[in-house]
C-alpha positions as CSV (number, residue, x, y, z in Angstrom):
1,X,-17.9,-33.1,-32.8
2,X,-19.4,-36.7,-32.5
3,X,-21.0,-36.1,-35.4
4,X,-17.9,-35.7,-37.4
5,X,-16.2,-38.0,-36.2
6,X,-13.2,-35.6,-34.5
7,X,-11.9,-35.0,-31.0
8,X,-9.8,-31.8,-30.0
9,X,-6.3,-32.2,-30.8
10,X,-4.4,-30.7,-27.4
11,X,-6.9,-31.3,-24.9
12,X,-7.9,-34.0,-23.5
13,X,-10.9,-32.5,-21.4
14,X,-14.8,-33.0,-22.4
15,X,-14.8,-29.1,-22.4
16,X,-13.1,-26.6,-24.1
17,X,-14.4,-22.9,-23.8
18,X,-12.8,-20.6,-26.6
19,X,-13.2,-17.5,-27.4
20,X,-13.5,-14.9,-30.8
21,X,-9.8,-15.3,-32.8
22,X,-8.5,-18.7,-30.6
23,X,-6.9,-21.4,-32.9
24,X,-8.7,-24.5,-32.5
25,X,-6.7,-27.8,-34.0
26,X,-8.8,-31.5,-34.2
27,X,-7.8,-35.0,-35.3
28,X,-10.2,-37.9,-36.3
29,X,-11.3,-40.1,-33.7
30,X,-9.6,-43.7,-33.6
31,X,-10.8,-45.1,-36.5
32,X,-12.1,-42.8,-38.9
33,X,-10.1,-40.9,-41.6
34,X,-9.7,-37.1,-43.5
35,X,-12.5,-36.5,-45.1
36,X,-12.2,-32.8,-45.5
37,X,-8.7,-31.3,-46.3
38,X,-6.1,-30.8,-43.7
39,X,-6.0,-27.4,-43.5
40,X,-9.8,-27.5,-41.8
41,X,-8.4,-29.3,-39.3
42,X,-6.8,-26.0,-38.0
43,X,-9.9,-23.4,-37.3
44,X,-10.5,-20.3,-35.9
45,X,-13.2,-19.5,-33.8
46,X,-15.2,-16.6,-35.4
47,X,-17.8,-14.8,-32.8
48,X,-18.7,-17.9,-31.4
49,X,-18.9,-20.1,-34.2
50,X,-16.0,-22.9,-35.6
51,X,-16.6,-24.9,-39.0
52,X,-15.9,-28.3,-38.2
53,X,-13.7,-30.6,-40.5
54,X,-15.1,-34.6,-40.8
55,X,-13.6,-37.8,-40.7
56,X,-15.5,-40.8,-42.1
């Protein structure tokens, strides 16, 4: 998530463990802005795997 610039939206933990069909939401870290469109800042995790939005 450092990497694209963002930082979970809800939790404020280092750690968040999620499984097959949870809703992930993320914001950009202080900072940076949207670079991908809002909507991909609301994903869901899909066996395992999330698609990251970015921030720049």
């Amino acid at each position: 998530m450092r990497k694209h610039h963002i930082e979970l939206r809800w939790k404020y933990d280092k750690k968040l463990y999620s499984k097959t069909e949870d809703t992930i939401e993320f914001m950009c870290q202080y900072g940076y802005r949207q670079l991908t469109p809002k909507h991909t800042f609301r994903t869901t995790c899909r066996e395992g795997k999330v698609v990251y939005p970015q921030c720049g």
